[in-house]
N, C-alpha and C positions, 0 to 999 in steps of 0.2 A: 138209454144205453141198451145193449142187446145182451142180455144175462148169458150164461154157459158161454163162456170165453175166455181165451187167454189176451190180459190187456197188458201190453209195458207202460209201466207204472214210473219205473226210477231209472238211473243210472246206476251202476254196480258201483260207483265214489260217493255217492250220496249217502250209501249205509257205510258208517267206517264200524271195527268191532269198539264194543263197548261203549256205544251210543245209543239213545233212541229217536228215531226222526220220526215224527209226527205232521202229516199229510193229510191234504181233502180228495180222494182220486173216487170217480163213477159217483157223486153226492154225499161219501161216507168219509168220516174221524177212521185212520187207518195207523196203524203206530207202525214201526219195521225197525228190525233190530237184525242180529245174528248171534246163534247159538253158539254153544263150546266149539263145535265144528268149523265155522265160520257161514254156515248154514242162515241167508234170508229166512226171517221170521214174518210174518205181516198179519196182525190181530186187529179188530177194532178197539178206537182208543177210548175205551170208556168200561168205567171199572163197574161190575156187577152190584158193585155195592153199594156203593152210594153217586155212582157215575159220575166219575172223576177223570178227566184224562190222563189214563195210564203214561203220554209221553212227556209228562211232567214228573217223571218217577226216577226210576235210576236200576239199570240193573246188578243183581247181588247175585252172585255164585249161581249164574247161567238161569237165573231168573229176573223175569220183572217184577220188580216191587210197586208196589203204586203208592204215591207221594202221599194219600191223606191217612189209611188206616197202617198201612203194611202189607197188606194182604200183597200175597208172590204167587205168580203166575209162571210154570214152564210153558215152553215151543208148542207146546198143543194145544196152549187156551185153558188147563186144567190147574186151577188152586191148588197149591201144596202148600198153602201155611198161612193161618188167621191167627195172628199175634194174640189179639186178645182171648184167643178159647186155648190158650197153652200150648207147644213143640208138640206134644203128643196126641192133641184132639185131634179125630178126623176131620176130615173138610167133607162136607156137602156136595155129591156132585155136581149140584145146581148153579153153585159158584164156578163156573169159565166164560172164560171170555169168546168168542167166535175169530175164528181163526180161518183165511184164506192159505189156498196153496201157494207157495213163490216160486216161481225158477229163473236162476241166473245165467245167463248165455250170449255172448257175445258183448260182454259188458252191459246188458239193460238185465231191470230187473222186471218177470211178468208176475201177474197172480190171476190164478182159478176164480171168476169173478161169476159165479153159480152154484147151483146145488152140490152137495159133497155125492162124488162117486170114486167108486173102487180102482176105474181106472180111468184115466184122463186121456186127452187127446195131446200128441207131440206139441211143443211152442214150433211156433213156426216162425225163422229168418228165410232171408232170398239165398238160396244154392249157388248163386253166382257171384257172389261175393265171398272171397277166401279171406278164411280168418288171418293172414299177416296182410292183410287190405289196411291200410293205418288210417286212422281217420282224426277227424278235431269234429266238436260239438256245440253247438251254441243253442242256448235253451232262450224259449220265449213266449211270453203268456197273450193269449188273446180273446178278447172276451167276446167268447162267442162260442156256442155249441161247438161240440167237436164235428159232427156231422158237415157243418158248413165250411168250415178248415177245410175236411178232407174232399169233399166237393171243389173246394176251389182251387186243391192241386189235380184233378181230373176235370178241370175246365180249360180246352183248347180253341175257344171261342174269344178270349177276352185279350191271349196274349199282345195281339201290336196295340193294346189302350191301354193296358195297366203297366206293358212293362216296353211302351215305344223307345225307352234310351237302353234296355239293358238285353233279356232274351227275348223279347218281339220286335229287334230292330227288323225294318224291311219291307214291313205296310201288309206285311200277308194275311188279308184278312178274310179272302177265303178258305172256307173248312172243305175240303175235301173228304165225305167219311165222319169222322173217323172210324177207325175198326177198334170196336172192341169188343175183346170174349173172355169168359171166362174157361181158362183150363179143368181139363175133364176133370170131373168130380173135387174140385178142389174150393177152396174159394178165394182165390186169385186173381184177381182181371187182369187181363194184357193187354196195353191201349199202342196204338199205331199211329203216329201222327202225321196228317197230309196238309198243313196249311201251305198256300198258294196268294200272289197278286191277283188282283179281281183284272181277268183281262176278256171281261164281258162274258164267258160260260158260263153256266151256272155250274155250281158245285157236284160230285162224284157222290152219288150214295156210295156205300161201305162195301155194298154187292161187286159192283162195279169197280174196286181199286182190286189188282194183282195182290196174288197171297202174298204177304210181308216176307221180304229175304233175310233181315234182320231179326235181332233181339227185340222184343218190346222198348219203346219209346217211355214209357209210366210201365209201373205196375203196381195195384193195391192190394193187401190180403186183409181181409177181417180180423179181426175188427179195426185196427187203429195203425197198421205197417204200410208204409208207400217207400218208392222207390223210381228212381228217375235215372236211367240204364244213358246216361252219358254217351259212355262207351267202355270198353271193354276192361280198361283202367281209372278209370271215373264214375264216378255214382253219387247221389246223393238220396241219401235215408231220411225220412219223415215218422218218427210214433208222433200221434195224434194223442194225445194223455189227456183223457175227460179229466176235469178237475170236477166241474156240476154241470147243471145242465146251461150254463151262460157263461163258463170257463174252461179254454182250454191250455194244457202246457203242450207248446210245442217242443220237439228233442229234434234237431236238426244237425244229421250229420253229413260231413264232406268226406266220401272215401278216396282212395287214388293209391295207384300201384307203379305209377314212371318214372316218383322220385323217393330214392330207397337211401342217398346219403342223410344221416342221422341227421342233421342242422337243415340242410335242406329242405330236407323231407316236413319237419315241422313247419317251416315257412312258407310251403305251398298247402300242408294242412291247414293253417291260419287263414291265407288268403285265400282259399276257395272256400273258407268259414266265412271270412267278411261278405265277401260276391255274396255268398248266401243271403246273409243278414242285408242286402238292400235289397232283391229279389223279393225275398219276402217281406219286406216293409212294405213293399210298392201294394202286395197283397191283401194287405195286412189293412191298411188301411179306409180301404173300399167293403172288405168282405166283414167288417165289425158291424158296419152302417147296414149289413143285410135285415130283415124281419121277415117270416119271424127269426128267431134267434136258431132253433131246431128246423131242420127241412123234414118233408114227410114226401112220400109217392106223392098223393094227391092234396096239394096246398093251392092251387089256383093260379100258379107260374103258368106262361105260355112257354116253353119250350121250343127248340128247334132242331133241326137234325144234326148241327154241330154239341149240341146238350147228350145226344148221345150215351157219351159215358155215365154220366150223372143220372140219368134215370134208369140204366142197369144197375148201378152202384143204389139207388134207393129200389129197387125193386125187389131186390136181393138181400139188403138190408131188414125190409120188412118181412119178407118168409124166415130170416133167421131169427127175426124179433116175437113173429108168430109161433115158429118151432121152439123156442125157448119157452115161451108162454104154457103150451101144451102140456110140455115135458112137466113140469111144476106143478101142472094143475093134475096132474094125470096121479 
């Protein structure tokens, strides 16, 4: 995984107050709670002391308490009370727990998934999606690196074989292109999609197609956000949520702005939730069977010029995974 990053981790339903959910997201025991505030919490779950999972605990008066000693943890990761040294012994600052940043936005929950700094960088959702966009959700686990998931929604290659009865009806299996760039200084890709019937030319490098008059066809942002720009009332959202490095959760949602009647509106959220759920199945199924399990720049794939996206998306990948590296070592 690519440290110093904002990753969505949860849905904003998954923390209710007065719970704790205990989770495996980026390889780590992660506990998530919410404060007196209603304020995401997100610690690692394992108690200083005798390493116990804190989300076997319970929390007491806007703290966790962890299930074996008692020892109470506040929202910062800091011990305020070891039952056994008495109400009024100090506590050791040695005793905390480690604590990521959360933020909640748009219904997902993300977390600071890197070194502690003073100031963070904005989370980042797609601008083009207004927040009364209604959406439905359907969650799904696939074992297999995150990386190759998100590869295989930036593969415009495969569509008339993996999905010949659903979105690749048509036989179009020429790639024309595709165009893909990333937005200035951002890290964003905007991918433009030309597939074509094979009617004997060969295919269009990317030089070669007209600047795109449209919105992006895909778009990815680092680390873990996709987006599939329908049209202008339709959309469908992808977080990629590493669970380890051979697990991933996908969060799959269907947005739409045409149908605004309440009962309605829920029923075309549904079934453009199911569409999804076969879409992705068809995916799903082929892309588990990939090895390795993690993609890298240079793995020994041959490639082609419809692969395109996927080797900006790991090229990119790896100078962030470099420049994270740096920063830590520095």
């Amino acid at each position: 995984m690519i440290r110093n990053q904002w990753y969505v981790v949860l849905e904003s339903n998954e923390v209710k107050s007065g719970r704790l959910v205990g989770v495996t997201r980026m390889g780590e025991k992660l506990v998530f709670w919410r404060d007196q505030s209603g304020k995401v919490v997100c610690m690692r779950d394992v108690c200083p002391h005798r390493g116990v999972r804190l989300s076997a605990g319970k929390l007491l008066e806007h703290t966790l308490q962890c299930p074996f000693h008692g020892f109470r943890f506040d929202a910062s990761g800091a011990c305020t009370l070891i039952p056994a040294n008495g109400g009024t012994a100090p506590v050791p600052k040695a005793f905390r727990v480690n604590t990521y940043p959360a933020h909640e936005e748009r219904d997902f929950i993300s977390i600071w998934w890197g070194e502690p700094r003073e100031s963070l960088p904005p989370v980042y959702f797609f601008d083009s999606i207004p927040p009364e966009m209604s959406y439905s959700t359907l969650r799904d686990h696939w074992p297999t690196h995150y990386s190759r998931a998100i590869e295989n929604q930036l593969d415009v290659v495969h569509l008339p074989f993996i999905h010949h009865n659903t979105i690749g009806r048509g036989n179009r299996a020429v790639v024309d292109g595709p165009i893909a760039e990333f937005a200035d200084d951002s890290d964003l890709l905007n991918l433009w999609v030309y597939n074509r019937v094979d009617d004997g030319t060969p295919p269009l490098k990317a030089s070669q197609l007209p600047a795109p008059q449209r919105a992006p066809f895909l778009q990815f942002h680092f680390p873990n956000l996709w987006q599939n720009w329908i049209s202008q009332d339709t959309r469908i959202v992808i977080a990629f949520t590493p669970i380890d490095d051979e697990n991933t959760l996908m969060y799959i949602r269907f947005y739409q702005n045409f149908m605004k009647l309440p009962i309605l509106r829920q029923v075309v959220n549904w079934s453009g939730a199911f569409a999804n759920l076969l879409v992705e199945r068809q995916d799903k199924r082929v892309v588990v069977t990939q090895t390795p399990k993690r993609s890298y720049l240079q793995m020994g794939e041959k490639l082609i010029q419809g692969d395109s996206p996927i080797i900006a998306y790991r090229r990119r990948r790896e100078e962030l995974i470099r420049q994270a590296s740096t920063v830590e070592a520095a």
